[in-house]
C-alpha positions in Angstrom: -23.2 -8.2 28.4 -22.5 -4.4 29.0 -18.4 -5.3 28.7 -19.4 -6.7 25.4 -21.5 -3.2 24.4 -18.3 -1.2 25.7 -15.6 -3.7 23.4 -18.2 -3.0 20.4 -18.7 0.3 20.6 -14.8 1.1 21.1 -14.5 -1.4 17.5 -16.6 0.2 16.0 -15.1 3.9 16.2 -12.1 2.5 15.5 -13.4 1.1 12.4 -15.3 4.0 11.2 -12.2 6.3 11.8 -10.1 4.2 9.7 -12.6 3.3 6.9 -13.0 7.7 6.5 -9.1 7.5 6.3 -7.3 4.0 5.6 -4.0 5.5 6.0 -2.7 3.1 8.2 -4.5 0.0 6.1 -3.2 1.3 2.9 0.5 2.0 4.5 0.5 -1.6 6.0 -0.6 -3.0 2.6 1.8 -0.8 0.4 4.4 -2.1 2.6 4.0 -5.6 3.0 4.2 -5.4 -1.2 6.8 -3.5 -1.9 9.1 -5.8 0.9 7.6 -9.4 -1.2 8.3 -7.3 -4.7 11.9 -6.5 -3.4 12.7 -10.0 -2.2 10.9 -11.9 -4.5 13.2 -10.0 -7.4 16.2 -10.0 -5.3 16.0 -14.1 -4.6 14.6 -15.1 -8.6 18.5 -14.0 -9.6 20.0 -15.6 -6.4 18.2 -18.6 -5.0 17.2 -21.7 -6.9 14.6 -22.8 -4.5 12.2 -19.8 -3.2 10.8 -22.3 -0.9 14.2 -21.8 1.6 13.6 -18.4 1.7 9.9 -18.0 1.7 9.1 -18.4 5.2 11.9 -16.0 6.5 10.3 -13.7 3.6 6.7 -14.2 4.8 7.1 -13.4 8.5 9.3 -10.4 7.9 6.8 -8.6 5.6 3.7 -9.2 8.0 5.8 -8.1 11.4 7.3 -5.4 9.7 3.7 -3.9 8.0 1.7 -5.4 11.0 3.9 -3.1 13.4 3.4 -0.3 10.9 0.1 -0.6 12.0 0.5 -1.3 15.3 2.5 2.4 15.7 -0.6 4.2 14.4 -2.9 2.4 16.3 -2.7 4.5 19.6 -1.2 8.2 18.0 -4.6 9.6 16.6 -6.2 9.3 20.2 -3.1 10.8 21.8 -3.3 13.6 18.8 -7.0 14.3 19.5 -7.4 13.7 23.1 -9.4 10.8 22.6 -7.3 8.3 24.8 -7.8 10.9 27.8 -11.7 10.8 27.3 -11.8 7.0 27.0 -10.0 6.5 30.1 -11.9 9.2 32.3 -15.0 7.1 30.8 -16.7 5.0 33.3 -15.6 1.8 31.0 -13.1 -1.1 32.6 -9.7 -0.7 31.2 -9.3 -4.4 29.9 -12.4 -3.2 28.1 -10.4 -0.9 25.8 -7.4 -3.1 25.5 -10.2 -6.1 24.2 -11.5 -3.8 22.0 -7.9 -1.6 20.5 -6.7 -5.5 20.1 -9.5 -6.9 18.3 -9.1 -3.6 15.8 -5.5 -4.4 14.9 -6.0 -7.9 15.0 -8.5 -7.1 12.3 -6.7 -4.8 10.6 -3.2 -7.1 10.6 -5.5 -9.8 9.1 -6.9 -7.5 6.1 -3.8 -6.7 5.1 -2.5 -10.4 5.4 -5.3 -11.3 3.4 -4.8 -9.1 0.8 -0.7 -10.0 0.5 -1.0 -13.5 0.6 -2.4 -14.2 -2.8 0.3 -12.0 -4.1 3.3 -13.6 -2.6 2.1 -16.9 -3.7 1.8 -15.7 -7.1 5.2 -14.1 -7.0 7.3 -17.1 -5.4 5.2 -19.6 -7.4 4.8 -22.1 -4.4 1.4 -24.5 -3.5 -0.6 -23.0 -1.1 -1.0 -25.6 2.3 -4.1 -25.0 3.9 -2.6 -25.1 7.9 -0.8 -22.3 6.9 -3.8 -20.0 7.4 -4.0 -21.5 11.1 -0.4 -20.8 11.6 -0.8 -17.2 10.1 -3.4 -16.5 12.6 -2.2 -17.8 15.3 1.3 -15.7 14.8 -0.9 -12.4 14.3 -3.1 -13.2 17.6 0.0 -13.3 19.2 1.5 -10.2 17.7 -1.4 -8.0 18.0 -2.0 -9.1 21.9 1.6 -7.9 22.9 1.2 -5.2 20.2 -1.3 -3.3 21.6 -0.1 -3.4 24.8 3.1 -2.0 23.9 1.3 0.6 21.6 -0.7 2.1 24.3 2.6 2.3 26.5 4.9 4.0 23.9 1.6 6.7 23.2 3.0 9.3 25.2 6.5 9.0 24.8 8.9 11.4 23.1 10.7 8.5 20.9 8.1 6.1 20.4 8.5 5.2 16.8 12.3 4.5 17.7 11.5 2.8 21.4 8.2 0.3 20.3 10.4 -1.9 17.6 13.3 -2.0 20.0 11.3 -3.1 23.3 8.5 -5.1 21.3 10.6 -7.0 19.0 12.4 -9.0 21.5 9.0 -10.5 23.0 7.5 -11.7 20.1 10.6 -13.3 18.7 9.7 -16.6 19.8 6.7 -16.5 18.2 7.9 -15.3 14.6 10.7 -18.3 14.8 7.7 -20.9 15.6 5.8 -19.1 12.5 8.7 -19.6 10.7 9.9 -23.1 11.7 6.0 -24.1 10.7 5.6 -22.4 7.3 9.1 -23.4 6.0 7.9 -27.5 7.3 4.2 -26.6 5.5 6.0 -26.0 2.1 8.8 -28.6 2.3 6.2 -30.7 3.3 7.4 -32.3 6.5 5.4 -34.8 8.5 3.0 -32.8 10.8 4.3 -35.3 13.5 7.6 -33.4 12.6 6.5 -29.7 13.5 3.5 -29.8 15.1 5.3 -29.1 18.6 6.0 -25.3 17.2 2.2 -24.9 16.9 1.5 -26.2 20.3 4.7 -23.6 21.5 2.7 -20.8 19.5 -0.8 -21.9 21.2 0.8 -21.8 24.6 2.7 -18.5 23.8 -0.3 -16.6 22.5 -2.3 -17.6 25.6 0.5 -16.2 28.0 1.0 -12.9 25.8 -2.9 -12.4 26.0 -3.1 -13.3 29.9 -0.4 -11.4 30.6 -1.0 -8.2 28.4 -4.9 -8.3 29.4 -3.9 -7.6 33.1 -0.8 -5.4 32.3 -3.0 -3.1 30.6 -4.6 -1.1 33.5 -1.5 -1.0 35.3 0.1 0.6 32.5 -2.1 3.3 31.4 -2.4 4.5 35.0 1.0 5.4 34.7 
C-alpha cells in the first residue's frame, strides 16, 4: 500500500507539471501529424494501395513522437534538481521507475489516441478493432525500455544524440511485430496467421519490464 501512495504521488506531479505546460504532449502530437500529413501526401501520388505502407507509416510516427516524449521526460528534473531530491527521498527506486513509466505510458497513449482517428481519415482504411490491443501492447513495451533509458541518458552531455542510437536497437523487435500485426489486421489475414507476433510482443514486453524494473536502481546509483 505505501509503494502504491509513493507511484501516485510521483504520477501525479508529473501530471500536474505537464498539464501547467503540455510542451512535451503538444510536441509529440504536432509531430506524430505532421509525419502522417507528409506521408499520407507523399504515398496518394505514389502508391496505389495505402494499405502496404500504412503499417510502416503507423509505427514510425508513434516511435518517432513517443521518443520525442520520452527525451523530455527526465530533462526538467535534471534542470530543476528534482531527480536529486527524489532519489535522496526515502522512496524505493523501482518506485519512481513505476511511476516515470506509467506517466509516459500515459502520455504516449494520449497522443496515440488523438493521431489515430486522423491517420484513418487520411489513408481511408477500415479500422480493425485488435489493432488497439496491438497499439498498446507496442507502447507498453516502448515506454518500459523508454524510461529506463531516459533516466540513464539524464546526465549525459549528448543525450538527445546517444538515447535514439542506444534505445532504438532494443525495441526493434518490437516495432517489427507491431508492424508484421497491423499490416495482417488491414489485409485481413487469418488471426491463425499472425497471432504468433502478438504472443512474441506479450513475451517481449514482459522481459523489457522485468528487466528494466530491476536495472533501474542499479542505474541511477551510477
Amino acid at each position: 500500500m505505501k509503494r502504491l501512495l509513493q507511484i501516485g504521488t510521483v504520477i501525479r506531479k508529473d501530471l500536474a507539471v505537464e498539464m501547467r505546460s503540455r510542451e512535451r504532449l503538444i510536441a509529440m502530437l504536432v509531430f506524430a501529424l505532421i509525419v502522417i500529413l507528409v506521408f499520407n501526401f507523399a504515398f496518394d501520388l505514389r502508391v496505389q494501395d495505402a494499405a502496404t505502407v500504412a503499417p510502416g507509416v503507423l509505427w514510425v510516427t508513434f516511435s518517432f513522437a513517443g521518443m520525442l516524449g520520452l527525451g523530455r521526460s527526465f530533462v526538467r528534473e535534471r534542470e530543476d534538481g528534482c531527480l536529486d531530491g527524489l532519489l535522496l527521498c526515502p522512496v524505493d527506486r523501482s518506485a519512481i521507475y513505476v511511476a516515470k513509466m506509467v506517466g509516459n505510458l500515459l502520455f504516449i497513449t494520449l497522443m496515440e489516441a488523438c493521431a489515430l482517428p486522423i491517420f484513418f481519415a487520411l489513408f481511408n482504411l477500415p479500422f480493425p478493432p485488435l489493432l488497439l490491443v496491438v497499439v498498446l501492447l507496442g507502447t507498453i513495451g516502448f515506454a518500459a525500455v523508454g524510461t529506463l533509458f531516459a533516466a540513464m541518458m539524464t546526465y549525459a552531455r549528448a543525450r538527445d544524440l546517444l538515447l535514439p542510437v542506444l534505445f532504438f536497437p532494443i525495441v526493434i523487435p518490437l516495432l517489427i511485430a507491431g508492424v508484421k500485426l497491423s499490416a495482417g489486421l488491414f489485409d485481413g489475414q487469418p488471426w491463425a496467421e499472425i497471432n504468433h507476433w502478438l504472443h512474441f510482443m506479450i513475451a517481449f514486453d514482459v522481459i523489457l519490464l522485468v528487466v528494466s524494473y530491476l536495472s533501474f536502481e542499479f542505474l541511477v546509483e551510477e
